[in-house]
C-alpha positions in Angstrom: 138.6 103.3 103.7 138.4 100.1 105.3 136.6 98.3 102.9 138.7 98.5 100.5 141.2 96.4 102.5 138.5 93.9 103.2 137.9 93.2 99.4 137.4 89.3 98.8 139.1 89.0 95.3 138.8 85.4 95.2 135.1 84.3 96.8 133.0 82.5 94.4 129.7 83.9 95.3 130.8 87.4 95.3 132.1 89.2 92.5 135.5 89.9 93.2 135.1 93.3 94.8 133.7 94.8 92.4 130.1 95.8 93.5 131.9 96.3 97.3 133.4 99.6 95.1 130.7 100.5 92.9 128.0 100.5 96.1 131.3 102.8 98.0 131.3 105.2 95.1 127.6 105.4 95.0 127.8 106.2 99.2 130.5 108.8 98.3 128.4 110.8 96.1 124.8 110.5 98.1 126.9 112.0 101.1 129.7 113.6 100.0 129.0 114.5 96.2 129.2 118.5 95.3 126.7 117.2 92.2 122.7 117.8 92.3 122.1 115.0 90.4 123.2 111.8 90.6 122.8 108.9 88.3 123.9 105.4 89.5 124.5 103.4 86.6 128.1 101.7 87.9 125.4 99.8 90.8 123.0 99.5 88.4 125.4 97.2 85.9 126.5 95.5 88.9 122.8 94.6 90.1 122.3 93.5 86.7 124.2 90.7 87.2 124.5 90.0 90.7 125.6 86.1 92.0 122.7 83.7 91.5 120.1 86.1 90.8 120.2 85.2 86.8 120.2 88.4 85.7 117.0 88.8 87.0 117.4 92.5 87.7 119.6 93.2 84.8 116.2 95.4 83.1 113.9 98.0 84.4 110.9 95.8 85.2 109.0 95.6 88.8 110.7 93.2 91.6 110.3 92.1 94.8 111.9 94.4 97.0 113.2 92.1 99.8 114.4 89.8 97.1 116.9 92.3 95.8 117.7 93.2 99.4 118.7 89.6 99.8 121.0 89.2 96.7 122.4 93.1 97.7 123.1 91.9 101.3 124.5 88.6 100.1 126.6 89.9 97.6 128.2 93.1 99.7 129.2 90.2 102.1 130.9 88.0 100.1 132.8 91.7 98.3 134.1 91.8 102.1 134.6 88.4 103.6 137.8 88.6 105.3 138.0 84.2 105.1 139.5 83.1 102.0 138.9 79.5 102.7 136.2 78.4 104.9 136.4 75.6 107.1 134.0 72.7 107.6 132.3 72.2 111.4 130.4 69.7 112.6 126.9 70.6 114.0 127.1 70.2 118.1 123.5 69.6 119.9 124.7 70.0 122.9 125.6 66.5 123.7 127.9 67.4 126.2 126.1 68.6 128.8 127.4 72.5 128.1 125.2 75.1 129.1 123.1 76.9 126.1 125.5 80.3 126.8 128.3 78.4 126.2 127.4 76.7 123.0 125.7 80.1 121.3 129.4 81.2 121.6 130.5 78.5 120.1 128.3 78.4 117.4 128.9 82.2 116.9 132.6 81.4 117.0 132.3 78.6 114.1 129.9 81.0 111.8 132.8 83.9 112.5 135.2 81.5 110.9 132.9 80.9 107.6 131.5 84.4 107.4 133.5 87.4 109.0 132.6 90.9 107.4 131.0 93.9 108.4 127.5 92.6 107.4 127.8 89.9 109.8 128.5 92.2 112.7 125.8 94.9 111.9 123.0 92.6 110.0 123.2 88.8 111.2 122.8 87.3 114.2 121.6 83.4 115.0 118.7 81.6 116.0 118.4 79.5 118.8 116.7 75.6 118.1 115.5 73.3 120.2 114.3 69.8 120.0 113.2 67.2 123.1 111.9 64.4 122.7 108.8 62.6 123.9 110.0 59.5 124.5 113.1 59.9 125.8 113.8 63.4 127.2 116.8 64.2 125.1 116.7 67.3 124.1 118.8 69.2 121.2 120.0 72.6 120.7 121.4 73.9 118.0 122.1 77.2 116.2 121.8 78.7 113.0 122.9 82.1 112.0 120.4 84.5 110.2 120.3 87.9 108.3 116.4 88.3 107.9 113.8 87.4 109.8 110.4 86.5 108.3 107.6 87.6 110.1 103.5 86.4 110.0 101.1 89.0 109.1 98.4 88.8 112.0 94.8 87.5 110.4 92.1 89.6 111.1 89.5 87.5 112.8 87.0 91.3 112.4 84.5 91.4 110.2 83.0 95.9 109.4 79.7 95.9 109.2 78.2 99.1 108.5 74.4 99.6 110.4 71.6 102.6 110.3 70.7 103.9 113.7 67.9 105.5 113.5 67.1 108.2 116.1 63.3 108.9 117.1 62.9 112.3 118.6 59.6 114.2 120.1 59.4 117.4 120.2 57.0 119.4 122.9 54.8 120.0 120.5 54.3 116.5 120.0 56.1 116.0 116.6 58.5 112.9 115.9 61.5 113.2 113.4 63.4 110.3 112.4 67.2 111.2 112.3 69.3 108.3 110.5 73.4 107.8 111.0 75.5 105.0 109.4 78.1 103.6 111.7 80.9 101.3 110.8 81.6 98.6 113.7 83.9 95.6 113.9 82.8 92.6 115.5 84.1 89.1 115.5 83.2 86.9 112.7 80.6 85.0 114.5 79.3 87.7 116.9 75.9 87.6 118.9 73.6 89.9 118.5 74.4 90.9 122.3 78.0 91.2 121.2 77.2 93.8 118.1 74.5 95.8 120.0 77.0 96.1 122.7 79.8 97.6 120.5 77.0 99.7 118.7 76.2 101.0 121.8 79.7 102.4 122.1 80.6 103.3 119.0 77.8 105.7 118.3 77.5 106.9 122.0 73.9 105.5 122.5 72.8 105.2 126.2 73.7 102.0 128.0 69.5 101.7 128.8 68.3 103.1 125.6 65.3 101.0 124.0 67.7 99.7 120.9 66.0 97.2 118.4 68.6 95.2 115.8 67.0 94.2 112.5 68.2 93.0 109.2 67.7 94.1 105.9 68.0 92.8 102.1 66.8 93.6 99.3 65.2 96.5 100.7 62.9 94.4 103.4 63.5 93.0 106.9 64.5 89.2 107.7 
């Protein structure tokens, strides 16, 4: 189809087109294929030696999955770039007074002219910058066009601790049993005693009133 008339022959970070077909013909037979089995070895030479990655993936070993991603994305682009020669731009911050609407489609505009294929227009988009400063007030915007997005992992500030409640019941006969249940119960790092007792209370159900005494153990005495 289509991508075959979007084939960059000529880009130097690509590779002429030919993983663009190999990754086509592998879509063809996933979706399309009358075969059972499959075996993609045509992608599989290509990832081998994909632009810039130094043949890292040329064997079978383990890698990192969003690395390959990268080079795949990367690569599939460059196979389709419709712009044989890409222009230089100058970075504009805005000093012009033009609204920030007016220079993200400019921006956009500029990057369109660099990089124009269809992994621009499904998997990039740009990021949006700005600078003031303190002394001054001037204040700078700029742009820069992305394809993945790092995201932080959130640090749990919880600590599980795992405590013993032990139950005293009476029957009417006058006989105490001791019933024992382990409860595991996240509290802050640096919680109170009021704090854990609190979230003890509602994790095993215990009455808000209940006569509840918190004690340590180690090494199999109190402290």
């Amino acid at each position: 189809g289509q991508f075959r008339r979007d084939r960059n022959e000529v880009s130097k970070l690509g590779t002429g087109g030919r993983f663009a077909m190999a990754w086509a013909q592998l879509l063809q037979q996933l979706w399309f294929g009358a075969d059972t089995v499959f075996s993609p070895i045509k992608v599989k030479r290509q990832i081998g030696s994909l632009p810039g990655s130094g043949n890292q993936f040329e064997g079978f070993l383990q890698h990192d999955a969003q690395e390959l991603l990268v080079f795949l994305l990367d690569t599939l682009h460059e196979d389709l770039n419709l712009v044989k020669r890409k222009p230089y731009f100058v970075a504009d911050e805005g000093v012009n007074n033009k609204t920030v609407a007016n220079l993200a489609a400019e921006s956009w505009s500029k990057h369109l002219k660099r990089e124009h294929s269809m992994v621009t227009h499904l998997l990039q988009g740009q990021l949006h910058n700005t600078v003031v400063c303190p002394h001054c007030k001037y204040r700078s915007n700029t742009f820069s066009p992305f394809m993945f997005l790092p995201l932080a992992l959130p640090i749990s500030v919880d600590s599980v601790v795992f405590i013993t409640v032990v139950r005293l019941y009476r029957s009417s006969s006058g006989v105490v049993r001791l019933v024992q249940t382990r409860f595991a119960v996240s509290v802050r790092l640096r919680a109170s005693c009021k704090e854990v007792r609190e979230r003890l209370i509602r994790v095993a159900g215990i009455p808000e009133h209940s006569d509840l005494w918190l004690l340590a153990m180690q090494e199999g005495r109190f402290v």
